[in-house]
C-alpha positions as CSV (number, residue, x, y, z in Angstrom):
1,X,100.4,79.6,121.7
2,X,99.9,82.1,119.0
3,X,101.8,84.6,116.6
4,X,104.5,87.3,117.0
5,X,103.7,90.2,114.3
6,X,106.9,91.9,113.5
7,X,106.2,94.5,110.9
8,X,108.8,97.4,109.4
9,X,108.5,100.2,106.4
10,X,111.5,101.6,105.0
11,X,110.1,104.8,102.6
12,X,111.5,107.9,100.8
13,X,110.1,110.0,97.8
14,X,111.7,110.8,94.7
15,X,114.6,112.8,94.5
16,X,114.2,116.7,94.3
17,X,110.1,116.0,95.1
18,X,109.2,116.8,98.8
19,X,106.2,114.0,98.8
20,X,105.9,111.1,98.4
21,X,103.0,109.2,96.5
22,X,103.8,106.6,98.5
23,X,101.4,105.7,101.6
24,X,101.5,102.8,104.1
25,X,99.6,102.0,107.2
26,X,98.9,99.2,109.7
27,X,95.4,98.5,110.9
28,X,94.2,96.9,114.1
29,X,91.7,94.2,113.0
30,X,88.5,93.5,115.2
31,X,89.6,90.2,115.2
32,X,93.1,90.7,117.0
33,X,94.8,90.7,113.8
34,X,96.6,93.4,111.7
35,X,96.9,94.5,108.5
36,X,99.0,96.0,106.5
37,X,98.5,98.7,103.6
38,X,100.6,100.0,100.8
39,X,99.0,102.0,98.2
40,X,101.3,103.9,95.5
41,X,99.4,106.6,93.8
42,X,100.2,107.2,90.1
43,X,103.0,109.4,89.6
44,X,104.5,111.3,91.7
45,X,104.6,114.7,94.1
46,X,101.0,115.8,96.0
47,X,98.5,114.3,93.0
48,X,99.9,111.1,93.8
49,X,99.9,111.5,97.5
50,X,96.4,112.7,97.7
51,X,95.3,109.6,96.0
52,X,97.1,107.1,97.4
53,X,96.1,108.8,101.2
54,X,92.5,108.6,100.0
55,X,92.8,104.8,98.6
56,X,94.3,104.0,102.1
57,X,91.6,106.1,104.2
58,X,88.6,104.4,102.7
59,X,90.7,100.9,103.0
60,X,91.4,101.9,107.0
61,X,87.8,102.5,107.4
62,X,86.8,99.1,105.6
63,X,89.4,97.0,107.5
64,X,88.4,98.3,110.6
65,X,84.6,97.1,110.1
66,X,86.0,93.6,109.4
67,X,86.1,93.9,105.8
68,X,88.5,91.4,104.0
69,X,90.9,92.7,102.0
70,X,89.5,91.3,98.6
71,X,86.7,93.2,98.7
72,X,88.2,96.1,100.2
73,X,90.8,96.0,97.2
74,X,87.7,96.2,95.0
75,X,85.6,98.8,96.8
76,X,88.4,101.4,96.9
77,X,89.3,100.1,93.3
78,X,85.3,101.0,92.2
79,X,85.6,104.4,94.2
80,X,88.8,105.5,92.8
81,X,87.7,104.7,89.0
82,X,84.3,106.7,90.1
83,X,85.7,109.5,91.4
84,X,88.4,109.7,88.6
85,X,87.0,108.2,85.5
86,X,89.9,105.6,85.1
87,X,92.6,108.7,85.1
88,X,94.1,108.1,87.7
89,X,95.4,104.6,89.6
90,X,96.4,103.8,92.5
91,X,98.9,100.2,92.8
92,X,97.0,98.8,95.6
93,X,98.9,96.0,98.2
94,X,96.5,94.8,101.7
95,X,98.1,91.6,103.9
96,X,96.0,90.8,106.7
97,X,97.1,88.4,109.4
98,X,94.9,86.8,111.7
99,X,95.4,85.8,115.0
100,X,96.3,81.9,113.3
101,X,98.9,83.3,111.6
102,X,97.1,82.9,108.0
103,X,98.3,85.8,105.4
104,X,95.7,86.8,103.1
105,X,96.9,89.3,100.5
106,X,95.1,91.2,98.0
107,X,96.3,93.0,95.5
108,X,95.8,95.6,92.1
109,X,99.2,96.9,92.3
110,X,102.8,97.7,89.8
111,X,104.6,96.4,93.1
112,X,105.9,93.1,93.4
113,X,105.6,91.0,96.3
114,X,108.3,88.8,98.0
115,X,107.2,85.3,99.8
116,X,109.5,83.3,102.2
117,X,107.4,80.2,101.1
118,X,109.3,76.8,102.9
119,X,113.2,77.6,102.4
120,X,113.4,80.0,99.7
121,X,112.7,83.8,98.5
122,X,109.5,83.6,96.2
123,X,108.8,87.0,93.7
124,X,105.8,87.6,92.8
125,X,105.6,90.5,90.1
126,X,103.1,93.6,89.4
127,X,98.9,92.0,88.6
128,X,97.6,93.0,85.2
129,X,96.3,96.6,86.3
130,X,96.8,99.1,89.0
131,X,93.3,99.9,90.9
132,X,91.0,102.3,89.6
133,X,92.1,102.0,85.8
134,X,88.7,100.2,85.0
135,X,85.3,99.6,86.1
136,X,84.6,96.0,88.6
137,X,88.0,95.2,88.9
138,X,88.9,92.0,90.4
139,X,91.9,91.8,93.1
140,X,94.9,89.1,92.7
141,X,94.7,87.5,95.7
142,X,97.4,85.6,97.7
143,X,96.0,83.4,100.0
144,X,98.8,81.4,102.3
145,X,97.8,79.0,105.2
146,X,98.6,79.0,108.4
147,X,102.7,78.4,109.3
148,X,103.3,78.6,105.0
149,X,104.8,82.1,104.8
150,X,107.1,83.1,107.3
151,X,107.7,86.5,105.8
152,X,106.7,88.9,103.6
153,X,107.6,92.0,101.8
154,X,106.0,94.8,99.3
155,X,108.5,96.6,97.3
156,X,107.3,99.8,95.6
157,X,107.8,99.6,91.4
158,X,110.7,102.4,92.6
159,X,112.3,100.0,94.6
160,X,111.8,97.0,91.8
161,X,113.0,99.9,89.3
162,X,116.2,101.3,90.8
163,X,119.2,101.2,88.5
164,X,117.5,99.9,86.0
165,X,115.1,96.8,86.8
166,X,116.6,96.0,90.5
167,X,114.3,92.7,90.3
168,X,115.8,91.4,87.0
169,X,119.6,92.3,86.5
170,X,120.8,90.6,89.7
171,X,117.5,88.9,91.6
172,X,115.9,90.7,94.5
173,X,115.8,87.3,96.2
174,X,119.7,86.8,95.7
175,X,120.0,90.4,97.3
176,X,117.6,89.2,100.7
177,X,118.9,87.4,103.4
178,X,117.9,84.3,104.3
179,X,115.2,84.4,106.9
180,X,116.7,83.0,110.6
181,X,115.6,82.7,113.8
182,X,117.1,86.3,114.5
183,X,116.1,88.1,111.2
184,X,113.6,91.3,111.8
185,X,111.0,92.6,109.7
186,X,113.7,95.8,110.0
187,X,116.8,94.1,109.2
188,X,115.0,92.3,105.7
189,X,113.5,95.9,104.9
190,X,116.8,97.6,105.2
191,X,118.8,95.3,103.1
192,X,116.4,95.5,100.3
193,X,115.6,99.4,100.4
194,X,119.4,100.4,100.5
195,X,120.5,98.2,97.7
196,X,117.5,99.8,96.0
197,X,119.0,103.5,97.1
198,X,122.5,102.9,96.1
199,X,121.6,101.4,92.7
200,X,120.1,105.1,92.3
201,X,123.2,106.4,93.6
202,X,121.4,107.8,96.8
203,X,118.7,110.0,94.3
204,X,115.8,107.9,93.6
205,X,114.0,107.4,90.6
206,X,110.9,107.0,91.9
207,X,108.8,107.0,95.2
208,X,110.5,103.9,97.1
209,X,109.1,101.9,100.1
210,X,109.6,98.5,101.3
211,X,106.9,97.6,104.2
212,X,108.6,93.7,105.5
213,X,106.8,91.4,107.8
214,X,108.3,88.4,109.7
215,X,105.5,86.1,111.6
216,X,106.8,83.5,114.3
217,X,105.1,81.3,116.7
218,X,105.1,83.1,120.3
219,X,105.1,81.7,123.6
220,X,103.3,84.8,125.0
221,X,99.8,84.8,126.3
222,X,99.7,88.1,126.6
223,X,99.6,91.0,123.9
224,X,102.1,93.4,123.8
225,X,102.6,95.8,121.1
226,X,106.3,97.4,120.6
227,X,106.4,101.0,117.9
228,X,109.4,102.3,116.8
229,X,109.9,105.4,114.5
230,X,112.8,107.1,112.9
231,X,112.6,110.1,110.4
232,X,115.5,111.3,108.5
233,X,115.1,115.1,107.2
234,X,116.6,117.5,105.2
């Protein structure tokens, strides 16, 4: 018996800016695992796309090789301050999931990070320092066993931010549903990124993505893989 993967990103850029310095992928893992990346370059607009797609390139590449995601949080962390001279960050978020269903998370990021840890909605706020703002930076890491966390998701600071501190004035966790039997990575991602949007009044503040994932046990021997995608433009 092993694990059912359901991952989902809801993502839009800042109002009246065409890109989005937001970037997230999902990696197929040597292993049989995935992973998950969310990198949000600094600012916003192209210079904050081209560094956040860099971050997540040389992350992809690592992953890939069967790199774990605390040193790959500190290798593109080392490249980025290199390459930039501590200018420029990049909030950094990797969860890998192995085949046991143990999350692994590492992290140099301004997101925040919601757990489903036992029966509750646990936040966990921004680390000390983006990656790339100084020299041998070490990740956060968020190491969770197998069966512990149920669900997870990475909210963007534009998410956290909307109306003014979305994560303080009423509670993130008060805003998500509780996790069911029949709650989706999709449906948890969608409650959180349009409370975000309206708070905004539909023009965001900021780049905003939420990337949700929701493990359960499976009963399936075989892998199957299921990709949807939906674009909304204007």
């Amino acid at each position: 018996m092993g694990w059912s993967i359901d991952i989902a990103v809801a993502t839009t850029h800042k109002y009246a800016i065409k890109e989005s310095g937001d970037v997230v992928e999902i990696v197929d893992l040597p292993d049989g695992g995935v992973a998950l990346i969310v990198a949000d370059g600094q600012g916003s607009g192209p210079s904050a796309r081209s560094v956040a797609r860099s971050a997540t390139l040389q992350a992809w590449s690592l992953l890939q090789q069967g790199v774990r995601p605390e040193a790959v949080v500190g290798a593109v962390s080392d490249a980025i301050f290199y390459a930039r001279g501590g200018k420029v960050s990049v909030s950094l978020d990797i969860a890998r999931i192995d085949r046991e269903g143990t999350v692994d998370i590492a992290r140099l990021s301004t997101n925040s990070l919601l757990l489903w840890l036992g029966e509750r909605w646990t936040l966990r706020g921004p680390t000390a320092e983006p990656a790339g703002r100084y020299d041998r930076q070490l990740p956060t890491l968020q190491l969770e066993r197998s069966g512990d966390v149920r669900a997870f998701l990475v909210m963007t600071d534009g998410v956290t931010g909307a109306g003014g501190r979305f994560d303080e004035s009423k509670g993130i966790t008060e805003r998500t549903p509780l996790l069911t039997d029949d709650s989706s990575a999709e449906l948890l991602a969608e409650t959180v990124f349009s409370e975000a949007l309206k708070r905004d009044n539909g023009r965001p503040g900021d780049d905003m993505t939420v990337a949700a994932c929701v493990l359960r046990r499976s009963q399936v021997d075989q892998r199957i893989e299921r990709r949807t995608f939906q674009r909304d433009v204007r």
